[in-house]
C-alpha positions as protocol buffer text, in pm:
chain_id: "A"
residue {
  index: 1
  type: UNK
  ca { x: -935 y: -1259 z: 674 }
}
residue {
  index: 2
  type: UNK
  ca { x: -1090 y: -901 z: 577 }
}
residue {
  index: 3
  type: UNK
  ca { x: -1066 y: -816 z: 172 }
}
residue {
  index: 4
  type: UNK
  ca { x: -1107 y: -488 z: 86 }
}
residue {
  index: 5
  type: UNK
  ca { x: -1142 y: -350 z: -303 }
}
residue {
  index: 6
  type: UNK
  ca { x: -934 y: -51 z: -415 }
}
residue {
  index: 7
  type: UNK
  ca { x: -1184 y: 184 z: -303 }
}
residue {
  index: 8
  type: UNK
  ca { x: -1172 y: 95 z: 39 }
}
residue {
  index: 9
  type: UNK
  ca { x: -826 y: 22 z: 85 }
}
residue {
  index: 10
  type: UNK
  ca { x: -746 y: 373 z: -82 }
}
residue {
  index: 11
  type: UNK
  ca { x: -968 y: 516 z: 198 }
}
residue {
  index: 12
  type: UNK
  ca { x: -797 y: 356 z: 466 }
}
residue {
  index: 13
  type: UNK
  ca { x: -474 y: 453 z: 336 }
}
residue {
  index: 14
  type: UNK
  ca { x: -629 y: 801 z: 220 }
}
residue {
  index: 15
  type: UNK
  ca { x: -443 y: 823 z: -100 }
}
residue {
  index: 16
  type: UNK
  ca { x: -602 y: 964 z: -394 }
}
residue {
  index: 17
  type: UNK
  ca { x: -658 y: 717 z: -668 }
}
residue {
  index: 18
  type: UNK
  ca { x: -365 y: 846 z: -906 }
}
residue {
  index: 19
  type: UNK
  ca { x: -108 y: 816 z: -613 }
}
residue {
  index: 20
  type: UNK
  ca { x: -257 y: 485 z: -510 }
}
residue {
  index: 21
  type: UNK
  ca { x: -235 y: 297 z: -864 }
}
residue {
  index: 22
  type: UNK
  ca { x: 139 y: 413 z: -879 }
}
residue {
  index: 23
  type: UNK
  ca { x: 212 y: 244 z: -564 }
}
residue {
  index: 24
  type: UNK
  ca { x: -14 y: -33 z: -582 }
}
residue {
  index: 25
  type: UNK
  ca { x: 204 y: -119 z: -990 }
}
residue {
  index: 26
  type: UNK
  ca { x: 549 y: -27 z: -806 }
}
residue {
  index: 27
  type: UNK
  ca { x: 598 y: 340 z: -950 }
}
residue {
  index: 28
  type: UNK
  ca { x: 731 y: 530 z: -633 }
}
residue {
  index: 29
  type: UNK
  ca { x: 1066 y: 393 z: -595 }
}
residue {
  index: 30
  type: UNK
  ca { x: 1090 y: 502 z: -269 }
}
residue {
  index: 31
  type: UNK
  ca { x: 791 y: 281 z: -136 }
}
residue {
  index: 32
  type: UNK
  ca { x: 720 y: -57 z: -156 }
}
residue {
  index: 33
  type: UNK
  ca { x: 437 y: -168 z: -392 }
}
residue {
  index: 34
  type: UNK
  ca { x: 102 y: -213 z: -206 }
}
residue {
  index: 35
  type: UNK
  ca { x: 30 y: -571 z: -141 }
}
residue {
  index: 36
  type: UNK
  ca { x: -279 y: -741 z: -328 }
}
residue {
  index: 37
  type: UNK
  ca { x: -455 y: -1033 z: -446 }
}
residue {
  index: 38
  type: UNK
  ca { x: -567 y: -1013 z: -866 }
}
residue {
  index: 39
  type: UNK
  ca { x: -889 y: -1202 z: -899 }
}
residue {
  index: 40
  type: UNK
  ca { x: -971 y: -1147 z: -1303 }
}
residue {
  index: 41
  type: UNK
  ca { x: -917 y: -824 z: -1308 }
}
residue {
  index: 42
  type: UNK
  ca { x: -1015 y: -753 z: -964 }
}
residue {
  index: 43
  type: UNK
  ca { x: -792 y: -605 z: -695 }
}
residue {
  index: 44
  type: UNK
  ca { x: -839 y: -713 z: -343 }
}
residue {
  index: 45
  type: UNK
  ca { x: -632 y: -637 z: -58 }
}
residue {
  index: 46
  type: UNK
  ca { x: -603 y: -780 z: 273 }
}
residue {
  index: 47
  type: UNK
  ca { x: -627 y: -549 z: 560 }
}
residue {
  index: 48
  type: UNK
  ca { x: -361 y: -746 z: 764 }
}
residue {
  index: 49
  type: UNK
  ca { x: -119 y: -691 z: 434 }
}
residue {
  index: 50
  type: UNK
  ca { x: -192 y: -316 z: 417 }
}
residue {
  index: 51
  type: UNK
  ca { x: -120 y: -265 z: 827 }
}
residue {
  index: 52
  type: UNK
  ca { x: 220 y: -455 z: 775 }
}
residue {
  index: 53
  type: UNK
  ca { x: 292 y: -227 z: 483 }
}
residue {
  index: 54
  type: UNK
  ca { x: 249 y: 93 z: 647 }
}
residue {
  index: 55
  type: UNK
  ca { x: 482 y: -70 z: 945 }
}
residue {
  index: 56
  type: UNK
  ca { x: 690 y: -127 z: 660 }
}
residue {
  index: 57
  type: UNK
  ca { x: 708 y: 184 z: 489 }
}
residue {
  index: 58
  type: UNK
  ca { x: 703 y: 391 z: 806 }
}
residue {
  index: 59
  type: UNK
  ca { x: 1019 y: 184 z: 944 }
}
residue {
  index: 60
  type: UNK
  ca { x: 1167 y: 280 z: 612 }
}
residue {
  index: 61
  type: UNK
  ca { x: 1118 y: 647 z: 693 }
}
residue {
  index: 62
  type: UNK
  ca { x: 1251 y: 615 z: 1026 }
}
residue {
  index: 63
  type: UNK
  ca { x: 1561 y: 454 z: 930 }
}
residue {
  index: 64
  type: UNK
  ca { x: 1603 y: 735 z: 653 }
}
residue {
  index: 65
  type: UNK
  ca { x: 1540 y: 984 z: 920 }
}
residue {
  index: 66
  type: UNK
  ca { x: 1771 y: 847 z: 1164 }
}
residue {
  index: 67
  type: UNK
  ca { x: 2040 y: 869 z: 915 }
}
residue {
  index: 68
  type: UNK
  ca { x: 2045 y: 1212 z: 881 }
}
Protein backbone atom coordinates (compact mmCIF):
# COMPACT_ATOMS: atom_id res chain seq x y z
CA UNK A 1 0.00 0.00 0.00
CA UNK A 2 1.51 3.45 -1.42
CA UNK A 3 0.55 6.74 0.91
CA UNK A 4 0.94 9.78 -0.58
CA UNK A 5 0.62 13.42 1.38
CA UNK A 6 -1.48 16.19 -0.16
CA UNK A 7 1.29 17.43 -2.11
CA UNK A 8 1.78 14.49 -4.02
CA UNK A 9 -1.56 13.33 -4.46
CA UNK A 10 -2.49 16.97 -5.72
CA UNK A 11 0.28 16.37 -8.33
CA UNK A 12 -0.97 13.26 -9.50
CA UNK A 13 -4.33 14.55 -9.76
CA UNK A 14 -2.86 18.05 -10.98
CA UNK A 15 -5.28 20.15 -9.13
CA UNK A 16 -4.21 23.30 -7.66
CA UNK A 17 -4.30 23.33 -3.93
CA UNK A 18 -7.57 25.59 -3.57
CA UNK A 19 -9.54 23.20 -5.94
CA UNK A 20 -8.05 20.19 -4.22
CA UNK A 21 -9.02 21.11 -0.44
CA UNK A 22 -12.66 21.73 -1.75
CA UNK A 23 -12.86 18.33 -3.03
CA UNK A 24 -10.81 16.60 -0.67
CA UNK A 25 -13.77 18.46 2.49
CA UNK A 26 -16.77 17.61 -0.06
CA UNK A 27 -17.34 21.24 -1.54
CA UNK A 28 -17.95 20.43 -5.34
CA UNK A 29 -21.23 18.86 -5.28
CA UNK A 30 -20.79 17.48 -8.42
CA UNK A 31 -17.72 15.24 -7.39
CA UNK A 32 -17.22 12.91 -4.87
CA UNK A 33 -14.94 13.91 -1.92
CA UNK A 34 -11.33 12.65 -2.39
CA UNK A 35 -10.68 9.63 -0.35
CA UNK A 36 -8.08 9.88 2.68
CA UNK A 37 -6.72 8.66 5.78
CA UNK A 38 -6.41 11.69 8.88
CA UNK A 39 -3.40 10.80 10.94
CA UNK A 40 -3.34 13.96 13.64
CA UNK A 41 -3.72 16.34 11.43
CA UNK A 42 -2.07 14.68 8.63
CA UNK A 43 -3.68 13.80 5.31
CA UNK A 44 -2.61 10.70 3.57
CA UNK A 45 -4.06 9.19 0.64
CA UNK A 46 -3.78 5.91 -0.86
CA UNK A 47 -2.89 5.75 -4.45
CA UNK A 48 -5.21 2.69 -5.07
CA UNK A 49 -8.18 5.06 -3.46
CA UNK A 50 -7.32 8.03 -5.72
CA UNK A 51 -7.21 5.63 -9.15
CA UNK A 52 -10.74 4.25 -8.10
CA UNK A 53 -11.89 7.82 -7.63
CA UNK A 54 -11.01 9.15 -10.88
CA UNK A 55 -12.80 5.75 -12.34
CA UNK A 56 -15.41 7.03 -10.27
CA UNK A 57 -15.76 10.45 -11.12
CA UNK A 58 -15.01 9.90 -14.80
CA UNK A 59 -17.95 7.16 -14.96
CA UNK A 60 -19.98 9.93 -13.46
CA UNK A 61 -19.17 12.17 -16.40
CA UNK A 62 -19.86 9.60 -18.83
CA UNK A 63 -23.16 8.76 -17.60
CA UNK A 64 -23.96 12.65 -17.54
CA UNK A 65 -22.72 12.78 -21.03
CA UNK A 66 -24.58 9.94 -22.28
CA UNK A 67 -27.68 11.51 -21.09
CA UNK A 68 -27.63 14.28 -23.14
Amino acid sequence: MELLTRTEAMNLLKLKPSHFSKVVNGYIHSIPPIPCVRIGRRQLFRREALETWIIEVERRCNEVHSRS
